[in-house]
N, C-alpha and C positions, 0 to 999 in steps of 0.2 A: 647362231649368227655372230661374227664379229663383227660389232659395233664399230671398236676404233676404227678397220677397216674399211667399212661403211659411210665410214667421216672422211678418213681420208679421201676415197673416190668420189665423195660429193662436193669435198675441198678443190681436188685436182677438177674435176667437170665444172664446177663455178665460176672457176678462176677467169679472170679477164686480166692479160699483161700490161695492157696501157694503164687500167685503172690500179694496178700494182706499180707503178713508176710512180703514179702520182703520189697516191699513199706513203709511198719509200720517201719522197721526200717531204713531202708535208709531217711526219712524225720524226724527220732529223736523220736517219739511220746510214749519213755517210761516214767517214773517215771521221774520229775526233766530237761528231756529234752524240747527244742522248740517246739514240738508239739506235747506234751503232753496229750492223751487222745483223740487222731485224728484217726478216725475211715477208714481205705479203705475199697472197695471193690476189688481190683484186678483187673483195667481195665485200658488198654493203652491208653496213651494220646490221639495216631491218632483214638481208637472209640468212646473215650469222645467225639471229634471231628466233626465225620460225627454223631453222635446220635444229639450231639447240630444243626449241620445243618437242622436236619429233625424238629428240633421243632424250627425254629429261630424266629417261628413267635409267640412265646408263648407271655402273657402279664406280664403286669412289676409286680404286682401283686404276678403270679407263680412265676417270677424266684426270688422274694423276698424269698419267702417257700425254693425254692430250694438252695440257696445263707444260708441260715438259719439252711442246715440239720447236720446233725451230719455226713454224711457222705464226704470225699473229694471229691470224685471223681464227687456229684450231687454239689457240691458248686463251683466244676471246672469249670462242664457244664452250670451252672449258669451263669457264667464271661465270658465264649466265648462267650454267645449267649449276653450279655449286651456289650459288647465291639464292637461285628458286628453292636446290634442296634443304637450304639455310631457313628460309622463309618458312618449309613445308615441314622442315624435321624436328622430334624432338630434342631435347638439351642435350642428350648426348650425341647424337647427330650432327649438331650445330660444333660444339667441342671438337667432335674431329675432324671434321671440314676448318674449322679454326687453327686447329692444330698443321696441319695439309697444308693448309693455305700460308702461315708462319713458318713451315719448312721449307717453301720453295718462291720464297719471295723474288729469287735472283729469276727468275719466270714471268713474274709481275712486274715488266718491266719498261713500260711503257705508260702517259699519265690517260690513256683511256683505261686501259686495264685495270688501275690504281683505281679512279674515281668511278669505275661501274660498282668494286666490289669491298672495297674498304670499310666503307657506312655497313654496309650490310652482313660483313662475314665477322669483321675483326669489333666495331660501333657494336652490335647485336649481344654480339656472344659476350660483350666484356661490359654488358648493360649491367646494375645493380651490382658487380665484382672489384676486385682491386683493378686500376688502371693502372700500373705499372709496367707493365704491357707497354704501353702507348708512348712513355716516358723514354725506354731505355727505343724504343725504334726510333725515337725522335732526336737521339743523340748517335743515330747511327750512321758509318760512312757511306753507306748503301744513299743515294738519293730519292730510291723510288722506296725507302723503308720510312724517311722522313716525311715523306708526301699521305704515306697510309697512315703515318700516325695521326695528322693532320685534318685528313678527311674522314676517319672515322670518326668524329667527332660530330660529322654531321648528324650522327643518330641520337645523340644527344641534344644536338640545336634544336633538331626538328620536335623534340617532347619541349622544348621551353631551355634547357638547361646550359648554360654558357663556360661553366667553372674551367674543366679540359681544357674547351677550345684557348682561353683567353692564356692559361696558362704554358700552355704551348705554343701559342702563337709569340709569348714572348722568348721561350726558347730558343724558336727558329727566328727572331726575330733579326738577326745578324747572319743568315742564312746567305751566303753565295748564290745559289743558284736560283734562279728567272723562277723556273717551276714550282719551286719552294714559296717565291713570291708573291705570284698568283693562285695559289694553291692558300696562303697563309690570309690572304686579301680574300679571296673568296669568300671562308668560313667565317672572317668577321665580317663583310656583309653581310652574312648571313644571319650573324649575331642579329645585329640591328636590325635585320628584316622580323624575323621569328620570335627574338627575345624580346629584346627591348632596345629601341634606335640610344636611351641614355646610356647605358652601360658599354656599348660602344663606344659613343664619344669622350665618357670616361677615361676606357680605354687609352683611347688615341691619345686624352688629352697630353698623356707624359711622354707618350712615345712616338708623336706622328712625323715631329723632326727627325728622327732618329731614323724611321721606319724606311726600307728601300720605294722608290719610286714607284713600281709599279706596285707593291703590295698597297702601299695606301692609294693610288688611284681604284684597285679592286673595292678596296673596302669601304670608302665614300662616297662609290657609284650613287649610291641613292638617295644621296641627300642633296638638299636642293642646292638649283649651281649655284648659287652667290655662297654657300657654304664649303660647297665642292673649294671654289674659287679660293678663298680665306685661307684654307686647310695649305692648298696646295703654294700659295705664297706666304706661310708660314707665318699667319697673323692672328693665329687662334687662339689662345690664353686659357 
């Protein structure tokens, strides 16, 4: 049986065009925007989902093709099913899906694709190793290579551990771009959720003038509003 095949003609029979207009613009993909030239089909994430279940046993091979197509929604289904194999495989498994997934980042190009599989493919595999790794993507021109180095780090929030995340959030911390932003704001929320709410404010305290608008409205989300409030008229000491 061809699988990829198989994807395809469940890609093309899913499809619905209205809900592909939508999606083209809701992830940016005109003229000049972030994903620019991004092709949908029209189909919801929860059947991306059960479709990738049905094929999970595909080889690395296909979901390489698939991860490759011009279409979103097969390069979605691609990253579930490599993330599950991530989850399920041994260390060298995990390695080359890590390796795969680092060769064809210009694929991962979009910030859903980035935040399904970041924590889980590149965070995982680069768990108790050098993170150097994470360092040089975050100084990289790519946008969506900055964004992965960022959110892999959720694999580390989520055990407790802050060190990456803080040190790269001040890397990106003069970052241009919006996604970067919210992306950077995110993970130190997350700090202060999972780790510990002081070491965030810590954090902030040297850097919260400094910090673009929306990354610190991300990241103070949870503190309470007369603090919210303080932060954001720039009277916190």
């Amino acid at each position: 049986m061809d699988t990829v095949r198989d994807i395809h003609a469940a890609v093309r029979r899913l499809a619905d065009p209205e809900k592909a207009k939508i999606l083209q613009r809701f992830f940016k993909t005109g003229p000049g925007q972030y994903g620019e030239g991004d092709v949908f089909a029209g189909i919801t994430v929860p059947v991306i989902r059960k479709l990738a279940g049905k094929h999970r046993d595909i080889p690395l091979g296909d979901l390489l093709k698939l991860l490759q197509s011009p279409v979103h929604e097969e390069r979605l289904l691609s990253l579930f099913i490599l993330v599950e194999k991530c989850r399920r495989g041994d260390d060298a498994t995990r390695k080359r899906i890590y390796a795969l997934y680092l060769k064809n980042t210009r694929f991962i190009n979009n910030w859903d694709l980035v935040d399904l599989s970041a924590e889980h493919i590149v965070g995982a595999t680069l768990d108790g190793t050098d993170r150097a790794p994470l360092y040089r993507l975050a100084s990289s021109k790519n946008l969506w290579e900055r964004r992965i180095a960022i959110l892999a780090t959720f694999y580390d929030i989520k055990k407790g551990i802050p060190d990456h995340t803080l040190t790269l959030a001040d890397i990106l911390l003069s970052d241009r771009h919006d996604l970067i932003h919210k992306a950077v704001g995110w993970m130190l929320r997350e700090v202060g959720k999972r780790c510990n709410p002081d070491t965030l404010r810590e954090f902030l305290r040297t850097r919260y003038r400094n910090m673009p608008r929306t990354m610190l409205r991300y990241a103070i989300e949870r503190f309470p509003a007369d603090e919210r409030a303080s932060y954001l008229a720039g009277i916190i000491e």
